[in-house]
N, C-alpha and C positions, 0 to 999 in steps of 0.2 A: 575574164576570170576574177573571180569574188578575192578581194584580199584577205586572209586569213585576221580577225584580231588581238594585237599583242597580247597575252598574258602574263598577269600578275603574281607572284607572291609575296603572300604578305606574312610576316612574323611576328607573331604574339609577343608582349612584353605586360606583364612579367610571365613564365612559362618555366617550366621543368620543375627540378629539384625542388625540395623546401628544406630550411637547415635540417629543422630532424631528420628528413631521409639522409641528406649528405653526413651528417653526423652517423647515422647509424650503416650507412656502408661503411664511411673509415675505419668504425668499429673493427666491420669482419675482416677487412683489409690490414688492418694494424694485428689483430688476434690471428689472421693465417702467418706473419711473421713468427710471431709467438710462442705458437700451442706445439710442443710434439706431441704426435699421433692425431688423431683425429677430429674436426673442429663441428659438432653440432650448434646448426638454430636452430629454432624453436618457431615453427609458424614460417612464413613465408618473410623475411629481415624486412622487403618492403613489398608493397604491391608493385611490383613489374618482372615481367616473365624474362626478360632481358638479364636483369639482373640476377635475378635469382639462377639460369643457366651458366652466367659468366661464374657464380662464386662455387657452384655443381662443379665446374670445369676444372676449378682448381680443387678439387677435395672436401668442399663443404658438405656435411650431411644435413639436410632438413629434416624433420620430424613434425610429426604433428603434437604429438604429445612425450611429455618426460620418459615415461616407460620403454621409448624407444631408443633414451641415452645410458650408455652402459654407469654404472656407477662409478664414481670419480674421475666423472670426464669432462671435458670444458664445453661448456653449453653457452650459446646467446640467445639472449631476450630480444623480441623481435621489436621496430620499432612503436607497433601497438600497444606494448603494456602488457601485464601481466595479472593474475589474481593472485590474492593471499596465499589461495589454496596452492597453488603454482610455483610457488617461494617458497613453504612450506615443505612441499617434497622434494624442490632440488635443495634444500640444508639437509632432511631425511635422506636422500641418497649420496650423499659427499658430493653432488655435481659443483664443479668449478665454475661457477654464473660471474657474464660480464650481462650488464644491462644495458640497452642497446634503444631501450625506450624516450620517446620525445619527451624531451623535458616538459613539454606544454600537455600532451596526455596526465606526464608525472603531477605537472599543477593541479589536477583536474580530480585525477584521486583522493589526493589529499583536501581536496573543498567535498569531495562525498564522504569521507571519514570525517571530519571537523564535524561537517554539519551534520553527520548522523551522531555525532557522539553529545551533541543540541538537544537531541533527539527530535531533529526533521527530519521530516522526509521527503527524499529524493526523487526527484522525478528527471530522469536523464531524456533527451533528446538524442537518437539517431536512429540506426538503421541493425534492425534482427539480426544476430549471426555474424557479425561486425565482428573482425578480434579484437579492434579496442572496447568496442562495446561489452563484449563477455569479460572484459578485465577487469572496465571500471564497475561494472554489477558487481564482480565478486568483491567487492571491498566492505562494501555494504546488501550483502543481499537478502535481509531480512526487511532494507529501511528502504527499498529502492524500487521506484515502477519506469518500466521502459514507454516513453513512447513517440511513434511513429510518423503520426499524422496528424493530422487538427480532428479528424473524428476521436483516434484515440485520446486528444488532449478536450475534445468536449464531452465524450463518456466518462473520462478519469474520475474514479470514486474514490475520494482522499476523507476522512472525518471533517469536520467544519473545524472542530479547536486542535488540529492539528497543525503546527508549523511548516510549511516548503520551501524547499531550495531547488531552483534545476539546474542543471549543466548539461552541456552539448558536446557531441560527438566532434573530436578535433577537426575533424574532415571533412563536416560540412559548411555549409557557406552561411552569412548572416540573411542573405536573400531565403535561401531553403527554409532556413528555420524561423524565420520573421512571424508569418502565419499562425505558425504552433505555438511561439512565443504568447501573443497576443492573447490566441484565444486561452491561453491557460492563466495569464492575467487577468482576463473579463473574468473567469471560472472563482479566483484563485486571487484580486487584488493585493492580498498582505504578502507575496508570493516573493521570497528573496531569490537574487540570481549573482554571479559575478562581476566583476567591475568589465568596462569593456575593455578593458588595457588587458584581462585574461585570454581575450579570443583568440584563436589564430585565424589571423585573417589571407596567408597564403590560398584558402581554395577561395575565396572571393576576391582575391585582388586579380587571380586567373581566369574568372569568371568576366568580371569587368574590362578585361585584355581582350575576349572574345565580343562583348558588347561592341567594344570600341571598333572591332574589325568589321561587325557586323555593320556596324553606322557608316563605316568608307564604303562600301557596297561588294562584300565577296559577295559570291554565289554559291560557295561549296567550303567545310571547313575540313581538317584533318587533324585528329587529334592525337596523339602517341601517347599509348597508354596503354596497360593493360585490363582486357576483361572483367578482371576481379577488382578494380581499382575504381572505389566509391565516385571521387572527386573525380577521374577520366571522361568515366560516362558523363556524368554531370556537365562536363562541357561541350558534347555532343546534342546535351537536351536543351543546353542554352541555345545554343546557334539554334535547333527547330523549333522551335519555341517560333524565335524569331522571323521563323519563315526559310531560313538557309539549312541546306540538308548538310550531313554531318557524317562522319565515319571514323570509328576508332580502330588504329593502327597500332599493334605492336613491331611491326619492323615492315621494312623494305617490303619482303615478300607479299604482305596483305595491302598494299595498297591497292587501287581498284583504278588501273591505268586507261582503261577505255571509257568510266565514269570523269576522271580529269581531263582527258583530252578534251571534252564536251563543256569545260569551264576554262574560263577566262580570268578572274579574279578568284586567286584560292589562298586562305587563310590557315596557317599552319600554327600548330598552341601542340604544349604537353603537359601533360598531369604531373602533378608538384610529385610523383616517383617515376619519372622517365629521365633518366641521364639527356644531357644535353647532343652526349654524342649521336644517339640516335634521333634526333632531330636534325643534327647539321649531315648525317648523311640520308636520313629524307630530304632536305636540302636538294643535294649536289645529286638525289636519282635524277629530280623532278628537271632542274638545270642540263644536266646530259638526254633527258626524254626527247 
């Protein structure tokens, strides 16, 4: 009889939370205290589905847009940011706004109003449809081109005597953006950007936790995260990239028990908005399995 080989798990470091999200859940946790009547966000507070059912459970209303909060009611700004136009209508409707946004988003805007008010122009880095990204365009979006990819940073039609500044999507990694960086610099040399001391470097220090896992020798990763959660996936495509296959888990029930029993060495990470708790009890399934 073939002896079975022990297996491993391993745990990411650094993993989960990033202050921003931790700050902006205490937000709604400190405001459910608070608020009599009813407590709207705005947008999803962070990407994870976990969360966002646990703060449903207690009474929280999400919305997608203001029109959906009654007038003079207590609203939060999600930790993505916001637009002008956005602020604008909750002073126009009496809403009661706590802002609930990453301070390092909040850096981010104020370096596209600065330097649009230069008058450069901005060329933001990240990803379509992004709610930070629709936040920080509206600050400037007269002065502002989004882009995506290194095609779209080698088509970029900017004038020659025109000044640039870019900034990047809090969420992604210095690896992700390296690429785009570059070539909009060959494009683009007199091309200003932030200091690095601006970055938030939580989705690549995450990233980097995955490399490191990957170098001990998992065979299979797990990531806790949610679907809609940029930097989650992103740690899925690290590990294949690499050659190890990957799967994003929002809780216990999606895990893929007949795909782990077939691994030996397995690597566990979460997305800088996964509470911690739901990793220590991915934990203790995988331990009682």
């Amino acid at each position: 009889m073939t002896e079975q080989p022990q297996k491993t798990l391993h745990l990411a470091s650094p993993r989960g939370v990033c202050a921003g999200v931790e700050r902006a859940i205490a937000i709604v946790d400190q405001m459910l205290e608070r608020v009599e009547g009813p407590l709207y966000v705005r947008k999803e507070i962070v990407h994870n589905q976990a969360v966002v059912q646990d703060f449903r459970s207690r009474g929280v209303i999400f919305v997608d847009e203001l029109d959906e909060v009654p007038s003079g009611a207590s609203v939060v700004f999600s930790a993505h940011g916001v637009s002008p136009a956005v602020r604008d209508e909750a002073n126009r409707r009496d809403l009661r706004v706590v802002d609930a946004t990453c301070p390092l988003v909040t850096k981010v805007h104020k370096q596209v109003v600065n330097n649009a008010d230069k008058g450069r122009h901005i060329v933001l880095i990240g990803h379509e449809g992004h709610d930070e990204v629709e936040g920080t365009m509206g600050e400037a979006p007269d002065h502002i081109t989004l882009v995506t990819s290194e095609a779209d940073a080698a088509s970029l039609d900017i004038p020659d005597d025109r000044d640039v500044y870019h900034v990047t999507q809090t969420t992604l990694s210095v690896d992700e953006t390296r690429g785009i960086v570059e070539e909009l610099e060959r494009r683009l040399p007199d091309m200003k950007g932030p200091a690095k001391s601006d970055i938030c470097y939580a989705t690549q220090n995450r990233q980097d936790g995955v490399k490191e896992m990957v170098a001990r020798g998992i065979d299979h990763l797990v990531v806790v995260g949610s679907s809609n959660s940029s930097n989650s996936k992103r740690l899925c495509e690290v590990a294949e990239k690499a050659g190890v296959s990957a799967n994003l888990v929002g809780s216990i029930d999606e895990l893929d028990m007949n795909e782990l029993c077939q691994k030996v060495n397995i690597g566990l990470t979460a997305g800088a908005s996964a509470p911690e708790h739901l990793v220590q009890g991915i934990v203790e399934h995988l331990r009682d399995a």
